[in-house]
N, C-alpha and C positions, 0 to 999 in steps of 0.2 A: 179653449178658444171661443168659447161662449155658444152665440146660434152659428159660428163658423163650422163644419167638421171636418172640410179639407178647402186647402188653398195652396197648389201648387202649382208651378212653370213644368210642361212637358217638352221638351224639344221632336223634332221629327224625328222619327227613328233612333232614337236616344242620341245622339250625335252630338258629341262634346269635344272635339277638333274641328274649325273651317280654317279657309285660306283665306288673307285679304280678296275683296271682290266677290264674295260670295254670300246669297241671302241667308240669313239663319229664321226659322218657321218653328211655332210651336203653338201650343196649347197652354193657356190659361181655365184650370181645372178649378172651379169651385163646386162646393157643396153644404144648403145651410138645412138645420134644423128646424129652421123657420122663416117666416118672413125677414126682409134682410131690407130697411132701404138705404139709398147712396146717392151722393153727388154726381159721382163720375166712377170707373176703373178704365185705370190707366196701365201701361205695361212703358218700360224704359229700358234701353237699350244702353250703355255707356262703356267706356273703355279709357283708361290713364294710365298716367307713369308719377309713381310719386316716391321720391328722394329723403334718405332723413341723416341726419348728422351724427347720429347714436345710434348705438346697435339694437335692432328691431324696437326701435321705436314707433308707436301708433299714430301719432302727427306727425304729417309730411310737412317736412323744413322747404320742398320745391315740387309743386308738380306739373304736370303735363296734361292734356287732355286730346283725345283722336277722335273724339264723337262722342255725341249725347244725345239719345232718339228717344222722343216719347210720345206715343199711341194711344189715343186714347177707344178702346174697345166698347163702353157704354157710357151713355151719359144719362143720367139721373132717371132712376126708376127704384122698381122693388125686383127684389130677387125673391122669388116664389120657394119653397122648401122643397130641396130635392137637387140633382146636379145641373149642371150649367156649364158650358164650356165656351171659348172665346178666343178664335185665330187669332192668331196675329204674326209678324213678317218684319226682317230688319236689314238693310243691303250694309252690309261691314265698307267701310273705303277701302281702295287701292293700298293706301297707303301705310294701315294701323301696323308698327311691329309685333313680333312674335310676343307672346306671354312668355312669362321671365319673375323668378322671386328669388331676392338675393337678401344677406343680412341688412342692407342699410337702404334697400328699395324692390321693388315690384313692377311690373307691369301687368293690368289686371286687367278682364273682363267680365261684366258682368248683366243677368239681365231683372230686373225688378218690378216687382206689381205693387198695385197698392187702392184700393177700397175707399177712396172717400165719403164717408158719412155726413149725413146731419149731423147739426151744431151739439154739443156735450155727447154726441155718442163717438164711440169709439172707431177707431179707424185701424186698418188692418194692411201688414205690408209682406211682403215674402221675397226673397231674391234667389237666384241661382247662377252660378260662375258658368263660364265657358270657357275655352282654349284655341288659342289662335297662333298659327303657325305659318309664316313669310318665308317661306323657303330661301336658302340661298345658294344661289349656284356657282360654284366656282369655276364654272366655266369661264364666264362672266370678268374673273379677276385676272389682270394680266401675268401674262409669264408663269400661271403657275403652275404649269408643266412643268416647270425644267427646275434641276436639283438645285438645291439651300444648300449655300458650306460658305465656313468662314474661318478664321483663325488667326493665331496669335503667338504671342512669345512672353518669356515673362525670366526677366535676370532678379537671381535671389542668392545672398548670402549664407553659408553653412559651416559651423565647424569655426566661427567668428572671421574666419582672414581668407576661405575658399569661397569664390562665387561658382555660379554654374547658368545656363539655361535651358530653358524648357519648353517647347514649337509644340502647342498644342493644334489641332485641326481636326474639324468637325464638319461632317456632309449626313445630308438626308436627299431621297431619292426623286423628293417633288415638293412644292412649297402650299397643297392644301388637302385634305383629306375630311371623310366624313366618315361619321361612328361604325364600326367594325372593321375600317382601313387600318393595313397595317403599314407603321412609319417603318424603314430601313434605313439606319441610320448607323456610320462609320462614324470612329475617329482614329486619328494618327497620333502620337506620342512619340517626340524624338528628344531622350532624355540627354542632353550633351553637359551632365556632369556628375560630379563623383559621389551622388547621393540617390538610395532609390526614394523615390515617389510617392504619394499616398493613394488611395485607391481613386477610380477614375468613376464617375458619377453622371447619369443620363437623365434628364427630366421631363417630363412635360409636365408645363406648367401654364396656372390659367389667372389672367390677371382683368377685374371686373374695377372699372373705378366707376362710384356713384357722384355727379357731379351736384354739388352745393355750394355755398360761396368757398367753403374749403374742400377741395376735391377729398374725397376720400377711394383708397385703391383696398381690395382686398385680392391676394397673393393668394393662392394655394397648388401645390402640387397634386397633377393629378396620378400620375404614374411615373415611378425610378428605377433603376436601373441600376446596381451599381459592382463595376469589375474592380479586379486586381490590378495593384498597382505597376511602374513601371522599373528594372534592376537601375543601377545606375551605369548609364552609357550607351545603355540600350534604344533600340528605336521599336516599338510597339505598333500594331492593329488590332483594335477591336471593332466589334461588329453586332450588335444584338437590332430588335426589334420590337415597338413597343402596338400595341393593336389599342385603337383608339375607342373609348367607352363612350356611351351618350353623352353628349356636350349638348350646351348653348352655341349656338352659331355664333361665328366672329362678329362684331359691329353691330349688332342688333338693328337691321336699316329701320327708318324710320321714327328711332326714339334718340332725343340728343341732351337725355339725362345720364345712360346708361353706354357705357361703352365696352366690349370683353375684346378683348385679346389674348391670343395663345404664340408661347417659343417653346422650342428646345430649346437646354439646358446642357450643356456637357461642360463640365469642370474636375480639377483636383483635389484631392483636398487639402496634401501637403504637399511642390509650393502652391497657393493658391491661384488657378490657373482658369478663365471661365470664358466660354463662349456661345454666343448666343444664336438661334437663328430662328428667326418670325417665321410662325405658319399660320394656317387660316382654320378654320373648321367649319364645314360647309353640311348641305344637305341633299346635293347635288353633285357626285362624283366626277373629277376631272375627266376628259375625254380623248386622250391626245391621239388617239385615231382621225377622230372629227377635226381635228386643226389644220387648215393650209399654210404649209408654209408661204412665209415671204415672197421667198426668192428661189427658183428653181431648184430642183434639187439637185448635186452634183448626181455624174454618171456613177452607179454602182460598183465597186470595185471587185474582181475578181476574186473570192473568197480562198482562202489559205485557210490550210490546215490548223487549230491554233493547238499553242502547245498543251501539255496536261498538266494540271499543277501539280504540286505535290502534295503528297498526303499530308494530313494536316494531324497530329495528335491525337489522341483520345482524351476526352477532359470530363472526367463526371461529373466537375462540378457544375458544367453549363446545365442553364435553366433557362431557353429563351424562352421569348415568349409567345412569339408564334415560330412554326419552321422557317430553317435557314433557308435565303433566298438562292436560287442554282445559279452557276455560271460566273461568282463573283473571284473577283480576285484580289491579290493584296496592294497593299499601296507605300508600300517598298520605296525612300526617297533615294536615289541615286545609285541604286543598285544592291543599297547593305541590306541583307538579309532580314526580315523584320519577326519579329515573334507575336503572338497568338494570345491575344489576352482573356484569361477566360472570367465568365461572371460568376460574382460572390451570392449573390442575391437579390431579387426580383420584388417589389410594392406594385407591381399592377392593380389596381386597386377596383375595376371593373372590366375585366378579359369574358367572365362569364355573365355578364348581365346583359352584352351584346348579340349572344350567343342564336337569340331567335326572337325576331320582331311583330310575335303572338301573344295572343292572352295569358292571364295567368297561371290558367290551367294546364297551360300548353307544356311540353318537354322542352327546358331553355338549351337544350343540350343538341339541339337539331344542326345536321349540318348543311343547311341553306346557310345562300350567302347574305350576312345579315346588312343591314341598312341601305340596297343597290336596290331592290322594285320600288320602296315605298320608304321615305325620310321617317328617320328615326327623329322624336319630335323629344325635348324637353324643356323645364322650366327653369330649372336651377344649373347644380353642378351634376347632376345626373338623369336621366330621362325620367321626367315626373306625369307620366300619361296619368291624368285624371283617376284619382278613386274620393268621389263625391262624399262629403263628410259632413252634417251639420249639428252645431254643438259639439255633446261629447256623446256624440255617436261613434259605431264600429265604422268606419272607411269602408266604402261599398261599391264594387270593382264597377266600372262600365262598359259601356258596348265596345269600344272603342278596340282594335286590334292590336295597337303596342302595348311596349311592358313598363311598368314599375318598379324598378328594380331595389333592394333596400337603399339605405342612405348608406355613406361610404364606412362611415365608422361599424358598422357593420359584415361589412366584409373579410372573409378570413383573410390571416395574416401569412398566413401559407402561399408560396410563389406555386404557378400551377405544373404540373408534370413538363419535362424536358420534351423536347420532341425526338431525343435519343429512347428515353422509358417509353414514351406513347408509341415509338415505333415496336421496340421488343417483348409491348404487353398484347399485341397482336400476332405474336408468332406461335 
């Protein structure tokens, strides 16, 4: 670096998350070996969204910009040998969305210095990333207290000259959640004909489209599910539970290059049978305590005893995925007796990386309740809490209190213990 020997951005208190609205303050840290003269130093504050048409491609096809601030800290002198230090201050807008990096765009933050020198001598620049998180509340979003279900039919031929049909239906217990909620999610199965089924299959699924003059969508699933099929004639319940890992928030407010969206998924696999239902993924947990109803509420009804259901099977091969919810019961159409579908096997693909919203040192295995004090923040498809990296340097964990969790392909592929085992490994 020549007579430079350090030139670096400190932030306050090392703090590498704000909220829209909120000032970001640091230190511009130099230190020369010698005399140093300059035009100016300047510090820049900037923030964008930029789009590409091709996978991680480094020219953006479209971008976007939230703010551009630049400070200038000294104007034309010499810098004496020895350190030197230089406040500086930057009010983020209201408005800038959350940070975000996907294969075919980003939304970045960043902040950058730079040294201008006299003519033919060399000029000197350094930057450093920040992280910026818009919370979103689903409070905010209508209706999304009350349960998601939808459903369907589907006439298919078997056997060349026998048809049959198939009344799939699918409910979930509320239409938005935030990372370590667990979704409660039904469906019903009424197989009315002489063929059995293929296996029945649960999704959550997350869909990011990058907008360019040709939208481009990237699909992936983020957690499956998936049970035994249904006999032929039979009418079927199943019931499992998927527990929601660090996501991107739904709609990214603010940015209108980038749009995410998340459903359920529940389908068959043979006849092909598929139903969908929109959810939200927030950072602010629904409240339905807090809601006024409408309209009065009717007068309470005197409570009856209710009946006791009946026991339900023993099935080793269930694997939820968080414990079964109390109190539920079957969904039985018209009185026929319905059977018990049990699951084959579990992709949850981050159950444990939610587990506790601490550094990385910390036991991820804690059982606080995770993402309810304090928003579980991330960038991509998994919570990317900053570990600061320049060049091909080792990643170097920060102040900051959320986790890192690995990237997904990383994840074992082992479904995690039943909540029948994790009961009986306590006794």
């Amino acid at each position: 670096m020549g007579k430079l020997l350090e030139f670096d951005i400190t932030l306050t208190n090392n703090k590498v998350v704000y909220n829209p609205g909120e000032s970001i303050t640091g230190t511009l840290k130099i230190k020369t070996s010698q005399s140093l003269q300059y035009k100016a130093i300047k510090v820049n504050c900037h923030g964008l969204c930029g789009v590409s048409s091709r996978l991680n491609e480094a020219a953006w096809a479209v971008e976007e910009q939230y703010f551009n601030s630049t400070l200038s800290v000294a104007d034309k002198g010499t810098l004496a040998a020895g350190d030197h230090s230089f406040p500086f201050q930057f009010l983020i807008p209201g408005s800038a969305p959350s940070s975000y990096e996907g294969p075919y765009g980003r939304i970045t933050y960043r902040l950058r210095a730079f040294i201008d020198t006299p003519r033919f001598s060399k000029d000197y620049k350094t930057e450093k990333p920040f992280y910026l998180l818009n919370p979103l509340n689903l409070n905010e979003v209508p209706n999304i207290e009350k349960p998601n279900s939808s459903g369907t039919s589907k006439k298919f031929t078997y056997l060349l000259v026998k048809t049959g049909t198939i009344v799939l239906k699918a409910r979930s217990d509320q239409r938005g959640y935030i990372p370590g909620q667990v979704i409660k999610l039904s469906a019903e199965i009424n197989n009315k004909s002489g063929k059995d089924t293929g296996c029945v299959v649960a999704s959550l699924v997350q869909k990011v489209t990058f907008k360019t003059r040709r939208p481009i969508s990237d699909l992936r699933t983020i957690a499956e599910v998936e049970g035994a099929g249904v006999k032929a004639g039979k009418h079927a319940e199943w019931k499992e539970q998927i527990i929601v890992p660090p996501l991107p928030q739904s709609g990214l407010n603010g940015c209108s290059l980038i749009d995410i969206q998340y459903f359920l998924q529940v389908s068959l696999r043979s006849p092909e049978v598929l139903v969908i239902l929109p959810v939200h993924i927030g950072d602010v947990a629904v409240d339905s305590n807090s809601r006024t109803p409408s309209r009065p509420a009717p007068p309470t009804p005197v409570p009856r005893p209710a009946p006791r259901p009946a026991p339900r099977p023993s099935l080793s091969a269930v694997t939820p995925s968080a414990p079964p919810a109390e109190g539920e019961e079957g969904m039985g159409a018209g009185g026929v007796a319905s059977e018990v579908i049990p699951t084959k096997s579990h992709s949850q693909q981050a159950c444990q990386a939610v587990a506790s919203p601490r550094g990385p040192s910390q036991n991820r295995h804690s059982s606080d309740s995770p993402g309810l004090s304090e928003p579980q923040f991330c960038v991509s498809t998994g919570a990317t809490i900053p570990f600061f990296c320049e060049g091909n340097a080792i990643p170097i964990p920060t102040a900051c209190p959320l986790v890192l969790p690995p990237e997904y392909s990383s994840y074992p592929h082992e479904p995690p213990p039943s909540y029948e085992e994790s009961c009986s490994s306590r006794r």
